[in-house]
C-alpha positions as CSV (number, residue, x, y, z in Angstrom):
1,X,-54.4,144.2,166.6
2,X,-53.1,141.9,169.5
3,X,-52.0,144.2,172.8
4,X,-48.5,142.1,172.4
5,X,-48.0,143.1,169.4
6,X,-48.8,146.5,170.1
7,X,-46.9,146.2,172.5
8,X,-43.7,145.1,170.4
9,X,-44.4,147.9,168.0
10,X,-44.0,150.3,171.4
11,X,-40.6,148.5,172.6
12,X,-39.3,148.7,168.8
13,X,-39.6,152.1,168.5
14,X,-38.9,153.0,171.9
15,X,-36.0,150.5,171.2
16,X,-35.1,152.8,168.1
17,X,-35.8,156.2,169.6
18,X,-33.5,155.1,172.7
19,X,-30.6,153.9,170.8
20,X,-30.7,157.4,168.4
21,X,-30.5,159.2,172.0
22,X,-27.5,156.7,173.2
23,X,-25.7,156.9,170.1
24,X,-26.2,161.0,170.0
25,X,-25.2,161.0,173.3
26,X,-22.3,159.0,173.0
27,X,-21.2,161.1,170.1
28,X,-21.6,164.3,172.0
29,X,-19.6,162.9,174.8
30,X,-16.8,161.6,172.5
31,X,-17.0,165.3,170.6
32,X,-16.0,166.9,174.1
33,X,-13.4,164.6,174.6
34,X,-11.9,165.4,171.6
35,X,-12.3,169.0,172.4
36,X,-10.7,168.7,175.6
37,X,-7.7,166.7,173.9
38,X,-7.1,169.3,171.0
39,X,-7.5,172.2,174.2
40,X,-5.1,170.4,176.0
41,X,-2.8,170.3,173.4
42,X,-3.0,173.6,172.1
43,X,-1.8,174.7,175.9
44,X,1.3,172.1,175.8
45,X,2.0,173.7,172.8
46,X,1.5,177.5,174.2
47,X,3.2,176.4,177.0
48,X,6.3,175.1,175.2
49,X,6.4,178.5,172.8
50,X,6.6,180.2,175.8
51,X,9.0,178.5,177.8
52,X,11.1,178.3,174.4
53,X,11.0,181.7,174.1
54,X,12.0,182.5,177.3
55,X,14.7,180.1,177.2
56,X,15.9,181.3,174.1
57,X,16.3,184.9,175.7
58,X,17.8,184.0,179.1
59,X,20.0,181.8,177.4
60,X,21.1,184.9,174.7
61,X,21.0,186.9,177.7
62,X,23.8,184.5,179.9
63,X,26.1,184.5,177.3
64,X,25.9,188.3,176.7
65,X,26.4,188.5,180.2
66,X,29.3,186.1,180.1
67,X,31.1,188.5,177.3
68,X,30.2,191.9,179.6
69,X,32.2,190.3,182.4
70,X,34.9,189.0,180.3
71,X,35.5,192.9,179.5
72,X,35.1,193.8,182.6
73,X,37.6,191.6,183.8
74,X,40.4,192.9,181.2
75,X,39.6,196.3,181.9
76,X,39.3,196.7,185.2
77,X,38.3,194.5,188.5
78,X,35.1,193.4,188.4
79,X,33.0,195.9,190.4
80,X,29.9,194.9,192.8
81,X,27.4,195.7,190.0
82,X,29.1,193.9,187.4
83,X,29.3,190.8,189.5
84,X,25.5,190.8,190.4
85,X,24.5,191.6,186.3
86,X,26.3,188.3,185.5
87,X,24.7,186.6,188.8
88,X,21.2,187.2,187.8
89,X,21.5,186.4,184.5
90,X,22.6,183.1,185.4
91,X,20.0,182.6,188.2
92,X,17.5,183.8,185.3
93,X,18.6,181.6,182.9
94,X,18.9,178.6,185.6
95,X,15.4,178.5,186.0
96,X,14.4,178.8,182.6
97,X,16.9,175.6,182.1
98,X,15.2,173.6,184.9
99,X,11.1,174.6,183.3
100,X,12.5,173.3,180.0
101,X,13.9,170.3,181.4
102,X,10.2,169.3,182.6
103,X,8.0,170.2,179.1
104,X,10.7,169.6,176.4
105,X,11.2,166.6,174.5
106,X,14.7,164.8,174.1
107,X,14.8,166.5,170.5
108,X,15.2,169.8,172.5
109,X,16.8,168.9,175.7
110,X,20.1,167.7,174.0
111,X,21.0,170.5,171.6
112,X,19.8,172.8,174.9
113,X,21.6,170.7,177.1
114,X,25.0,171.3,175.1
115,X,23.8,175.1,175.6
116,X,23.5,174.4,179.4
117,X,27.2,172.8,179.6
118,X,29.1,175.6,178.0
119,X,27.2,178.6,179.6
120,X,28.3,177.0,182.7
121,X,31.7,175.9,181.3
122,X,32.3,179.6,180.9
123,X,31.2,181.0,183.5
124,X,33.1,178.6,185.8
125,X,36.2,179.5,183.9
126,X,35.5,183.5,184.1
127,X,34.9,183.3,187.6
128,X,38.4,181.5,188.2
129,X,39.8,183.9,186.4
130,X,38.0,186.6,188.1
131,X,39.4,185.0,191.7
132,X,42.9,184.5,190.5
133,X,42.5,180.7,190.1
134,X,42.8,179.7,186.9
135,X,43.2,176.3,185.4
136,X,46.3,175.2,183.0
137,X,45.4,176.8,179.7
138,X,42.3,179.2,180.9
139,X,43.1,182.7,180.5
140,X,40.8,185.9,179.0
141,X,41.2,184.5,175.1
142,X,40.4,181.2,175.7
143,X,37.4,182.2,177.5
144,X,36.2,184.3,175.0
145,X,36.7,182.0,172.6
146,X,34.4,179.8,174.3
147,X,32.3,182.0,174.8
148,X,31.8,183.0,171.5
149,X,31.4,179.3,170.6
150,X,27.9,179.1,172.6
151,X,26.5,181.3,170.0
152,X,26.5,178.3,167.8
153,X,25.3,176.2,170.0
154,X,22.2,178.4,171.2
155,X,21.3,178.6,166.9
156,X,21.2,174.8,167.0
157,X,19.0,174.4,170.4
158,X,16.9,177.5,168.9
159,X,16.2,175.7,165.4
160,X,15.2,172.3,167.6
161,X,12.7,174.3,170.0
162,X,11.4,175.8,166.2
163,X,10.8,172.6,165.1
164,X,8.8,171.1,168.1
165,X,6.7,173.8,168.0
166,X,6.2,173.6,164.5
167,X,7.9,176.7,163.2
168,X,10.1,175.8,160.0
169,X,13.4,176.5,159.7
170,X,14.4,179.9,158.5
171,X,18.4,179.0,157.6
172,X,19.0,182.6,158.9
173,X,22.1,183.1,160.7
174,X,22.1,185.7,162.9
175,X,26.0,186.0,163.9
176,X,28.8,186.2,161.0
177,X,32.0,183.6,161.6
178,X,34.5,186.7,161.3
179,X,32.9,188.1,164.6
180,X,34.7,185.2,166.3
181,X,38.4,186.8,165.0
182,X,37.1,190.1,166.0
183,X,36.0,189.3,169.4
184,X,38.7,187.2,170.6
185,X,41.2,189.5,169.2
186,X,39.7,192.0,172.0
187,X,41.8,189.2,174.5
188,X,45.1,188.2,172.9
189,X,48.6,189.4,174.2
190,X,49.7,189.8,177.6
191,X,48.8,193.0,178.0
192,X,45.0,192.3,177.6
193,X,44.4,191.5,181.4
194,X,44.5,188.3,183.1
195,X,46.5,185.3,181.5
């Protein structure tokens, strides 16, 4: 045999040999990738749960708040304590709105952002009643009727955040519609505090 074509034979399976090890290599390096993509995503995912959850909670929170004070506020004046409850649960929830508002998608934000309005719709309105201040038409009813209305509005933003993170939707209400006449009915006449 010629030393060229020996030679040949040596390159060819060389040739072979380093391709198998280029092409496994390749494959182990596009395997990791893929790992580190499905990692990645698993901790947007976690993330999101998380900061779901927790906005979920702080939001529930807020508006239970919101209805504490709103008693408060027909029964008696507001002490100290009662104003810092209803302060920290809307510093709490605050900062839960602005995490969301960096990992959610538009499919969340918007129901959550319709959350976001009327928590702070009501408490503006209860703390101008609080301070003697109120706007035409505001009085302890109509706030509690809007409050009471954000628990609607917190279903919808929870059933969007169950969706994204690929929880299905349960259909379970967790508040009857006759609460509403119950509740508000706490606030009607003029002898139910401020008017």
């Amino acid at each position: 045999m010629d030393v060229g074509a020996v030679l040949i034979a040596v390159a060819g399976v060389a040739g072979t040999l380093g391709g198998a090890l280029l092409t496994q290599r390749g494959a182990e390096k596009a395997k990791r990738r893929e790992l580190e993509m499905t990692q990645a995503l698993q901790e947007n995912q976690e993330l999101r749960r998380r900061c779901y959850t927790e906005l979920h909670r702080d939001a529930r929170q807020f508006c239970t708040a919101l209805s504490r004070h709103l008693y408060a506020l027909r029964d008696r004046t507001p002490g100290d304590e009662d104003v810092q409850t209803l302060e920290a649960a809307k510093d709490t929830y605050r900062d839960r709105w602005s995490e969301a508002l960096m990992v959610a998608p538009d499919a969340v934000i918007l129901p959550a952002g319709e959350v976001n309005r009327a928590l702070n719709a009501v408490y503006g309105q209860i703390k101008r009643l609080e301070q003697g201040d109120p706007r035409p038409g505001e009085s302890l009813h109509s706030a509690a009727e809007a409050q009471h209305g954000i628990w609607s509005l917190i279903a919808a933003a929870r059933e969007a955040m169950r969706r994204d993170v690929g929880v299905t939707g349960s259909g379970v209400r967790l508040r009857s519609p006759d609460d509403a006449e119950a509740v508000t009915r706490d606030f009607e006449g003029p002898d139910r505090g401020r008017s």
